[in-house]
C-alpha positions in Angstrom: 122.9 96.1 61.1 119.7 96.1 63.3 118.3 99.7 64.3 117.1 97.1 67.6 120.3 96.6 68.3 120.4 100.2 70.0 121.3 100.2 74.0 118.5 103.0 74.1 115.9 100.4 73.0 115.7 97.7 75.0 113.4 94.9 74.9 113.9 93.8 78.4 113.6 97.1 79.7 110.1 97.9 77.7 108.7 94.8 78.9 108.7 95.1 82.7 107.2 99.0 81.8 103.3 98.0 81.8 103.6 95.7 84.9 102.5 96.1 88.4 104.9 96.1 90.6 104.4 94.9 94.2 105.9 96.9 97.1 108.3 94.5 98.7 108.1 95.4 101.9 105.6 92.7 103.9 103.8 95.3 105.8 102.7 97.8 102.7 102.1 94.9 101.0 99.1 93.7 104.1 98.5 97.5 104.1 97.7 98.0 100.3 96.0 95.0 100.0 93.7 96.3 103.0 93.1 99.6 100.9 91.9 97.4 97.8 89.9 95.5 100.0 88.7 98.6 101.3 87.6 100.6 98.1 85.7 97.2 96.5 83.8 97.5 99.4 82.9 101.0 99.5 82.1 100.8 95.6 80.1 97.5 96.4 78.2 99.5 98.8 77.7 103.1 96.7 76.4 101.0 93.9 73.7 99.0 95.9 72.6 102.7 97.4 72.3 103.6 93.8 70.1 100.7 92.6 68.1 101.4 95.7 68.0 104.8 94.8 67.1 104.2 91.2 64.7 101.7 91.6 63.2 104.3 94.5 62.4 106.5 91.9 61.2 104.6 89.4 58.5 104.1 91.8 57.5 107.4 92.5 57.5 108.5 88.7 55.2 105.8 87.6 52.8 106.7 91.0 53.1 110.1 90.1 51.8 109.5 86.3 49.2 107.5 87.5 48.1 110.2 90.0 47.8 112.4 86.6 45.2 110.6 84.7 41.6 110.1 85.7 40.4 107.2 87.4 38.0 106.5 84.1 41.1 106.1 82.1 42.5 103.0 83.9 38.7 101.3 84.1 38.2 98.9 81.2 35.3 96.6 80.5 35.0 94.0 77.7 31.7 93.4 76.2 31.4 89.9 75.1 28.6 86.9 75.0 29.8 83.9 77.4 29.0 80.4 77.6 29.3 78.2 81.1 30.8 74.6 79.7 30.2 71.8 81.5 32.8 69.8 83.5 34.9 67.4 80.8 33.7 63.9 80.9 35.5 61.2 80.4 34.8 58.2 78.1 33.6 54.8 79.6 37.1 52.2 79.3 36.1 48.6 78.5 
């Protein structure tokens, strides 16, 4: 004999536990669906704010390092002998 066999356990029963249920009712059906619709947008938007936000003061902390250092830091010269070459010729085709 099976200890599944129970009435308390029941397979049927446990299954349908997890699953959304949908109200049946048309109208709180158009009305929850409206709330969903709802809230993705408002995280949409609080999360595009935040970016914004982010990026926004990203910004201001790299200005405000730069303000820090002296302007001989960010100057850079490289010392170096040059050469002007002449435009590339191209062979004579017989």
């Amino acid at each position: 004999m099976s200890i599944f066999r129970n009435t308390l356990f029941n397979r049927v029963r446990f299954a349908t536990f997890g699953a959304p249920r949908r109200p049946r009712h048309p109208f709180l059906r158009i009305a929850l669906g409206l709330v969903g619709v709802a809230l993705l947008l408002a995280l949409l938007f609080v999360s595009v704010f935040v970016g914004i936000a982010m990026l926004a003061v990203g910004m201001l902390y790299r200005l405000m390092k730069q303000r820090r250092t002296p302007m001989a830091a960010h100057a850079r010269s490289i010392d170096g002998d040059y050469r002007v070459v002449g435009k590339a010729q191209l062979p004579l085709a017989h």
